[in-house]
N, CA, C and O atoms as a GROMACS GRO file, in nm:
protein
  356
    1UNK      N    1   0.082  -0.119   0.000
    1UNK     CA    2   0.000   0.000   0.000
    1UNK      C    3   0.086   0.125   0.000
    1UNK      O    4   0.057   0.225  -0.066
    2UNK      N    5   0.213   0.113   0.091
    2UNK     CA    6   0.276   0.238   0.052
    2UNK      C    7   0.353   0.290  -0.045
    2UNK      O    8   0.388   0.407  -0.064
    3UNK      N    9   0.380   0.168  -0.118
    3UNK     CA   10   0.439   0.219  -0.245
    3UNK      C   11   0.340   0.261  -0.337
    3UNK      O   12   0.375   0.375  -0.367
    4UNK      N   13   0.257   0.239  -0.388
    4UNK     CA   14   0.114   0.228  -0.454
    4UNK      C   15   0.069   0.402  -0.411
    4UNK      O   16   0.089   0.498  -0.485
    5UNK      N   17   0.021   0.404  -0.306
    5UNK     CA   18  -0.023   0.523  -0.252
    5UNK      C   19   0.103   0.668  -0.263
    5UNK      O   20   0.085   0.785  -0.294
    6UNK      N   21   0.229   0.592  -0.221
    6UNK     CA   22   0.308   0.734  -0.244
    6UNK      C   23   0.331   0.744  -0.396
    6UNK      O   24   0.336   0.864  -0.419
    7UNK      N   25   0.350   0.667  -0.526
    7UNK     CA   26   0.348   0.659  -0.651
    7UNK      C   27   0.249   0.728  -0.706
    7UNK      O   28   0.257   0.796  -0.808
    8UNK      N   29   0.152   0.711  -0.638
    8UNK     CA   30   0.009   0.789  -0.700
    8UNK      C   31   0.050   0.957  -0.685
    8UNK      O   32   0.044   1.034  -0.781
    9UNK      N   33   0.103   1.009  -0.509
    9UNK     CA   34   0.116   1.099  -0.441
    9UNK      C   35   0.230   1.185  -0.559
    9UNK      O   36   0.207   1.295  -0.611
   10UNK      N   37   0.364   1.092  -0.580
   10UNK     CA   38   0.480   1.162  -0.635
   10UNK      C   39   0.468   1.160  -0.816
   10UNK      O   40   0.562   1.191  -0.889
   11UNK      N   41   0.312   1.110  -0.873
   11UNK     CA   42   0.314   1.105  -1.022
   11UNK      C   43   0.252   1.261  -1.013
   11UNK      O   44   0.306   1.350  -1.079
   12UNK      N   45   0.149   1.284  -0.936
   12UNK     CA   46   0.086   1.366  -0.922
   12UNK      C   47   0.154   1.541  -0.932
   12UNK      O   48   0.134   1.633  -1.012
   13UNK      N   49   0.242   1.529  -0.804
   13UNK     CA   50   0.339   1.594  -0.720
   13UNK      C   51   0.445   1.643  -0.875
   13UNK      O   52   0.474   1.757  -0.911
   14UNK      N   53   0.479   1.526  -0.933
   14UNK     CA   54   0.597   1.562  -1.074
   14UNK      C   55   0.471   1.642  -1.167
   14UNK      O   56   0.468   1.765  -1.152
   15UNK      N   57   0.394   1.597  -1.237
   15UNK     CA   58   0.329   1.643  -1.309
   15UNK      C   59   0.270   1.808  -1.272
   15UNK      O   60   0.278   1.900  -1.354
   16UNK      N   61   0.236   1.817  -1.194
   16UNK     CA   62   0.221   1.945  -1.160
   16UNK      C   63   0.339   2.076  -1.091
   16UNK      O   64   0.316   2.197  -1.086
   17UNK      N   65   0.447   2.014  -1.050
   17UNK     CA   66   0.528   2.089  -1.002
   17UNK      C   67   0.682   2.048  -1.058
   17UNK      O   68   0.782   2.110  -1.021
   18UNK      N   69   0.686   1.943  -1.147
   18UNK     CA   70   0.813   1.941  -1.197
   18UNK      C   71   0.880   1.783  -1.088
   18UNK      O   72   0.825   1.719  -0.999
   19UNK      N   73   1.004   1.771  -1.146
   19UNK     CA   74   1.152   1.678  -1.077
   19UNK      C   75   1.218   1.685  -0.996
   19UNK      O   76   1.261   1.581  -0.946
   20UNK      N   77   1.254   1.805  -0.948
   20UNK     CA   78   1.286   1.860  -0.836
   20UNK      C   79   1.236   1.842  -0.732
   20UNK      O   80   1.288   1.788  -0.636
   21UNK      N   81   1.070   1.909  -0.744
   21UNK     CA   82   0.984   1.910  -0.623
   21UNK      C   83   0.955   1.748  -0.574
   21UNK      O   84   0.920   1.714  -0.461
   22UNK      N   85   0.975   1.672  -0.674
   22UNK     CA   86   0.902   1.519  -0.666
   22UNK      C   87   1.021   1.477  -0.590
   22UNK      O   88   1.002   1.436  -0.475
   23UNK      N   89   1.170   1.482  -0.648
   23UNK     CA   90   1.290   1.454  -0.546
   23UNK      C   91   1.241   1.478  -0.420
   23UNK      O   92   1.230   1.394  -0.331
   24UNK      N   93   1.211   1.595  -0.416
   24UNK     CA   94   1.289   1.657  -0.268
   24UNK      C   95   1.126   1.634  -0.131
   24UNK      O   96   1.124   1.651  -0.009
   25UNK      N   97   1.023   1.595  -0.223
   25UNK     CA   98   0.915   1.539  -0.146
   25UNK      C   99   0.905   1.370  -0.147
   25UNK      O  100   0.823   1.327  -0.065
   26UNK      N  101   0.957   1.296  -0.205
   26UNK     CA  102   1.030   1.148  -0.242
   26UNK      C  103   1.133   1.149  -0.107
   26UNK      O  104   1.129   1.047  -0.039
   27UNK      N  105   1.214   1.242  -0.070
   27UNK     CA  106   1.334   1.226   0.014
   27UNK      C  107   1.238   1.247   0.128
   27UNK      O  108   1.203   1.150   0.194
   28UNK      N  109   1.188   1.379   0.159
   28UNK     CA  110   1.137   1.379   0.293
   28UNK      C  111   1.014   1.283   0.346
   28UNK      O  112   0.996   1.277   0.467
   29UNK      N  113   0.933   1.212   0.261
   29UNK     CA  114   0.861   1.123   0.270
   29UNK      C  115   0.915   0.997   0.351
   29UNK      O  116   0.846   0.954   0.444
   30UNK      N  117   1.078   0.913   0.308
   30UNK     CA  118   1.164   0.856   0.368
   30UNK      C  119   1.226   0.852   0.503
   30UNK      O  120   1.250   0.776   0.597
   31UNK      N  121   1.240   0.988   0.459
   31UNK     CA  122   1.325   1.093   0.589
   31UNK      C  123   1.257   1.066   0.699
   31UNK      O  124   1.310   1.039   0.807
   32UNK      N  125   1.085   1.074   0.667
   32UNK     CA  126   0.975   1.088   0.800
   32UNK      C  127   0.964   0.916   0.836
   32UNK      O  128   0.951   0.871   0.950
   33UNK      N  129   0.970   0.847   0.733
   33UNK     CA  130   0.929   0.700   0.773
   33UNK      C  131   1.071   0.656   0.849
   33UNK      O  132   1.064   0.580   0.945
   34UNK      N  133   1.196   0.705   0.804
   34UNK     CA  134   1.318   0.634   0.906
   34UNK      C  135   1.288   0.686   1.034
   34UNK      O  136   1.294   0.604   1.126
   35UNK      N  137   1.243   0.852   1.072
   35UNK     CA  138   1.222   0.897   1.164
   35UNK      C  139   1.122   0.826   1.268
   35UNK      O  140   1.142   0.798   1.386
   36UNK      N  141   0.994   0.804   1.181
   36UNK     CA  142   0.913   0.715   1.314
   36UNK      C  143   0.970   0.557   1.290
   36UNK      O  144   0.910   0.480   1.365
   37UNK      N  145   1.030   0.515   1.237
   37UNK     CA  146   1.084   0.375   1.221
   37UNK      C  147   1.201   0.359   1.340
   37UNK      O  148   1.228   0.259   1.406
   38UNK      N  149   1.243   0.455   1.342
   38UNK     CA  150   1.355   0.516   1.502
   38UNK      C  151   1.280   0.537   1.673
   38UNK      O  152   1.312   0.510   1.789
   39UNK      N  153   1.159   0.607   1.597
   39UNK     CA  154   1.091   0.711   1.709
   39UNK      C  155   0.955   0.665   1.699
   39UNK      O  156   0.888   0.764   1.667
   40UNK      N  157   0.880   0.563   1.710
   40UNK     CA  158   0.757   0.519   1.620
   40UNK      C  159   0.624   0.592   1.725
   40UNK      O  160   0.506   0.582   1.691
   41UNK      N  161   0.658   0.650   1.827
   41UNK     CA  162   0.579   0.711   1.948
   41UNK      C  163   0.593   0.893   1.859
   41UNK      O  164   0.510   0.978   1.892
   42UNK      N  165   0.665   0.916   1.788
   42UNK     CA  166   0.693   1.051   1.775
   42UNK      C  167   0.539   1.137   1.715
   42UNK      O  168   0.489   1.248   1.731
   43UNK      N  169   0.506   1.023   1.648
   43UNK     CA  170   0.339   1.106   1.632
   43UNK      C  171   0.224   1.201   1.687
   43UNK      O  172   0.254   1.257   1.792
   44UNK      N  173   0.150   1.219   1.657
   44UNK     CA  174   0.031   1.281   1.744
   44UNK      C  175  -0.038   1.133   1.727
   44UNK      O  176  -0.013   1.054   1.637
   45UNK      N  177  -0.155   1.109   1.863
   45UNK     CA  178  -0.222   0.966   1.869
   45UNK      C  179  -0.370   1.041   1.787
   45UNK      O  180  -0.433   1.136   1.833
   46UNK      N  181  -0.397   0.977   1.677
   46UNK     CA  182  -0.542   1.008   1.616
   46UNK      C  183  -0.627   0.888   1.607
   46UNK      O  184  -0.724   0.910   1.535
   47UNK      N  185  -0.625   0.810   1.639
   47UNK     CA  186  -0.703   0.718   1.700
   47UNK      C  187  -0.654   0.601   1.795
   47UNK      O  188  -0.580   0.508   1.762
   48UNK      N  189  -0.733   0.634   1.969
   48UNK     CA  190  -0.586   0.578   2.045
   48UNK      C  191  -0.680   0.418   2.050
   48UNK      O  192  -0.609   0.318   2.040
   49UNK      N  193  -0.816   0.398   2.063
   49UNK     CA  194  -0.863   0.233   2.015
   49UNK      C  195  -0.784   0.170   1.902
   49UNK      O  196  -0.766   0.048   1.895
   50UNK      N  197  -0.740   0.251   1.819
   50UNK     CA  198  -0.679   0.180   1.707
   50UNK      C  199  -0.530   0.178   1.683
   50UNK      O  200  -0.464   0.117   1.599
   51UNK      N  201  -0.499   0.247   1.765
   51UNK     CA  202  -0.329   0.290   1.770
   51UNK      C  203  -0.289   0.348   1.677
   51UNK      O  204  -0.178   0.339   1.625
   52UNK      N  205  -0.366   0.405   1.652
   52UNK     CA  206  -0.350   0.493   1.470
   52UNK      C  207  -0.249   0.651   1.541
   52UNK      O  208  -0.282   0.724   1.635
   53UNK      N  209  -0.140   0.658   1.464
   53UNK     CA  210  -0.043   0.748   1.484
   53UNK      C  211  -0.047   0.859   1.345
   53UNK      O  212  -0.047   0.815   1.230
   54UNK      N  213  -0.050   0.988   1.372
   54UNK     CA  214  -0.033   1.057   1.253
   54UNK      C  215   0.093   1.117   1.200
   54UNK      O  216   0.180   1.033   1.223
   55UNK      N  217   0.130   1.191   1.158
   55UNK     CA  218   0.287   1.260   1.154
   55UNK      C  219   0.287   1.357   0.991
   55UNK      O  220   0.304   1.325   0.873
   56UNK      N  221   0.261   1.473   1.056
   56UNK     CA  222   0.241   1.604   0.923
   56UNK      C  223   0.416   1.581   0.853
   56UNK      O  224   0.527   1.597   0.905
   57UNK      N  225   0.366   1.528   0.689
   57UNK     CA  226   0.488   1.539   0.621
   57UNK      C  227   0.540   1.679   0.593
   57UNK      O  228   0.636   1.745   0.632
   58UNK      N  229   0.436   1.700   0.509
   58UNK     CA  230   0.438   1.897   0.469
   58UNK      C  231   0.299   1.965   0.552
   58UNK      O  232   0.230   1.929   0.647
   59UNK      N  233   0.302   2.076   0.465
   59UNK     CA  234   0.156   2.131   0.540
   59UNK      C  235   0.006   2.058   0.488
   59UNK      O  236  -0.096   2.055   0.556
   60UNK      N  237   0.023   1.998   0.342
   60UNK     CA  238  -0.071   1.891   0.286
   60UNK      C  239  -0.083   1.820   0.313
   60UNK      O  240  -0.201   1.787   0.302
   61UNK      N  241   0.009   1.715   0.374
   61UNK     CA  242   0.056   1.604   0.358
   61UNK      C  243   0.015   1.537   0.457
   61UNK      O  244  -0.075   1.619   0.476
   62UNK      N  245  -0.001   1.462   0.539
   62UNK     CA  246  -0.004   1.376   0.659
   62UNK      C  247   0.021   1.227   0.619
   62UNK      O  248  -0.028   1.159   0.529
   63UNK      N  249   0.094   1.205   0.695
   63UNK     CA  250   0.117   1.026   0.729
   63UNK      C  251   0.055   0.966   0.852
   63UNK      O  252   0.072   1.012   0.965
   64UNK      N  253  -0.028   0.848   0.820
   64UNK     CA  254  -0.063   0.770   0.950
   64UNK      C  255  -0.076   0.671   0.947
   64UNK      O  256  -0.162   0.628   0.869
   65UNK      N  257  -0.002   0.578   1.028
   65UNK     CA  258   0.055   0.465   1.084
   65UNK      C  259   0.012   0.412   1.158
   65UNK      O  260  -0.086   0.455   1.220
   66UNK      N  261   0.076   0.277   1.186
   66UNK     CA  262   0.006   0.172   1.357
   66UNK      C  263   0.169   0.138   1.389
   66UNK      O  264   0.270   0.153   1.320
   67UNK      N  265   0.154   0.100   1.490
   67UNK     CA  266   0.272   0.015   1.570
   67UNK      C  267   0.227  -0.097   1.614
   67UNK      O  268   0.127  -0.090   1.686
   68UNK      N  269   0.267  -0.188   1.594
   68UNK     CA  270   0.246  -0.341   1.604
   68UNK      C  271   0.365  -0.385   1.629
   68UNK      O  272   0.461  -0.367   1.554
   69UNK      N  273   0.372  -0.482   1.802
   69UNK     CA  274   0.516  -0.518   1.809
   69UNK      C  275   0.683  -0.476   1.778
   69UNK      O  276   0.761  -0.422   1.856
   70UNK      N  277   0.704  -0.513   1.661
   70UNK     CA  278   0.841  -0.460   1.629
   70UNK      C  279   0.796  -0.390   1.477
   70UNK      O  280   0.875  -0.330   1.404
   71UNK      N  281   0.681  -0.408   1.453
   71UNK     CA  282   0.658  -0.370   1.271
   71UNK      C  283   0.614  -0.212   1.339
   71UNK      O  284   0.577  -0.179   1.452
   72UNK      N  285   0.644  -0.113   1.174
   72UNK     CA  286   0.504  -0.032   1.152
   72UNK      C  287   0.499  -0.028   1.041
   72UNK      O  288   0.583  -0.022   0.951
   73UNK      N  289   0.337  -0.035   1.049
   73UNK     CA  290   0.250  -0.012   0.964
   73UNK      C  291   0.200   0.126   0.848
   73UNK      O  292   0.103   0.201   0.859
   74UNK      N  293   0.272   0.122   0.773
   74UNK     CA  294   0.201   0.244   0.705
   74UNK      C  295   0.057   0.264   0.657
   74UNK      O  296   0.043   0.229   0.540
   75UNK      N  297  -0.022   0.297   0.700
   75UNK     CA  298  -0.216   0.313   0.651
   75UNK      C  299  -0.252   0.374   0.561
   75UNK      O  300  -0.336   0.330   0.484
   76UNK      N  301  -0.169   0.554   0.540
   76UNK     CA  302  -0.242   0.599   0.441
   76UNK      C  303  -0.146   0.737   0.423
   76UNK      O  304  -0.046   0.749   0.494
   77UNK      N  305  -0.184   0.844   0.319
   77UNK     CA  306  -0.131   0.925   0.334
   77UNK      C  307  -0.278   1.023   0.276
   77UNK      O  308  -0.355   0.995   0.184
   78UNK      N  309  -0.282   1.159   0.381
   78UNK     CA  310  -0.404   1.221   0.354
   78UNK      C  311  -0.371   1.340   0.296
   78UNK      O  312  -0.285   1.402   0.359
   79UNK      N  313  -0.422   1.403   0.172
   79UNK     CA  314  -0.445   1.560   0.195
   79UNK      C  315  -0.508   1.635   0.312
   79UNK      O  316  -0.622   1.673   0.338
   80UNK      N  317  -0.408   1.640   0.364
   80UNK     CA  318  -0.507   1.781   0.429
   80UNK      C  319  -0.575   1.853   0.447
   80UNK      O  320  -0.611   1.900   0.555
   81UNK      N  321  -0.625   1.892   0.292
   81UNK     CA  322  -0.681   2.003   0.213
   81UNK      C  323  -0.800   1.933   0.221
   81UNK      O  324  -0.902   2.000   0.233
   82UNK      N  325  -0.813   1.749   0.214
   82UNK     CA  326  -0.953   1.718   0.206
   82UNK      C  327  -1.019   1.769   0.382
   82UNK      O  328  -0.962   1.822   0.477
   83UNK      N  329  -1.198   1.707   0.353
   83UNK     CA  330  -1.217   1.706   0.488
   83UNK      C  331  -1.198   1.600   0.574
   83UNK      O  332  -1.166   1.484   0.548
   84UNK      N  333  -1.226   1.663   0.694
   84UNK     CA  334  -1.126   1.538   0.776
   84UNK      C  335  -1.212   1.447   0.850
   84UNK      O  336  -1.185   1.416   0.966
   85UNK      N  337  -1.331   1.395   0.777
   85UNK     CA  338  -1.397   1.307   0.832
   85UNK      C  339  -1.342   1.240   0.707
   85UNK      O  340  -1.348   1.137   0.774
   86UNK      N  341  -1.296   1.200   0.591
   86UNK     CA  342  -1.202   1.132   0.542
   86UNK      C  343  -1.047   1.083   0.588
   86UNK      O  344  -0.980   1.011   0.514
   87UNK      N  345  -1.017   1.112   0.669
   87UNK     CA  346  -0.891   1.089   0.723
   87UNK      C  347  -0.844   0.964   0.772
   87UNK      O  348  -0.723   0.953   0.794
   88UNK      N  349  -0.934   0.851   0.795
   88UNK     CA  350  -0.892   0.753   0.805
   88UNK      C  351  -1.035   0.624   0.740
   88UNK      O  352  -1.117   0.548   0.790
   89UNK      N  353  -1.000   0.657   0.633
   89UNK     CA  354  -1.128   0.547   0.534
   89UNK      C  355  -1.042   0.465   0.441
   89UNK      O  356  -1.094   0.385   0.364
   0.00000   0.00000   0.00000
């Protein structure tokens, strides 16, 4: 799912803003997953029944995750921009 979902995110991301921007949002996308892959508590808790963890990539962007044992889970990645009773469907 996360390759699938960020592919969709960075075809999008190139096409409208160019190679550059797709690099350098491709890197920090990584950047954030080694970070909670280090720090997997570093989130805000957005759903604590579900252990659902969030973590703002950019100001659009959001990532949210689970922690399970030694794994995490990547779930989804949201616009922001949508509304946020979409945020975890």
């Amino acid at each position: 799912m996360r390759l699938r979902k960020n592919i969709k995110i960075l075809t999008y991301v190139h096409s409208e803003f160019g190679e550059k921007v797709t690099i350098k949002l491709n890197n920090k996308i990584f950047d954030v997953i080694d970070l909670i892959a280090e720090y997997p508590a570093i989130g805000t808790i957005e759903n604590k029944e579900k252990s659902i963890h969030g973590f703002l990539i950019r100001k659009q962007l959001r990532l949210f995750y689970r922690i399970a044992k030694d794994k995490l889970i990547l779930l989804n990645f949201f616009d922001t921009r949508q509304h946020p009773k979409k945020k975890l469907k």
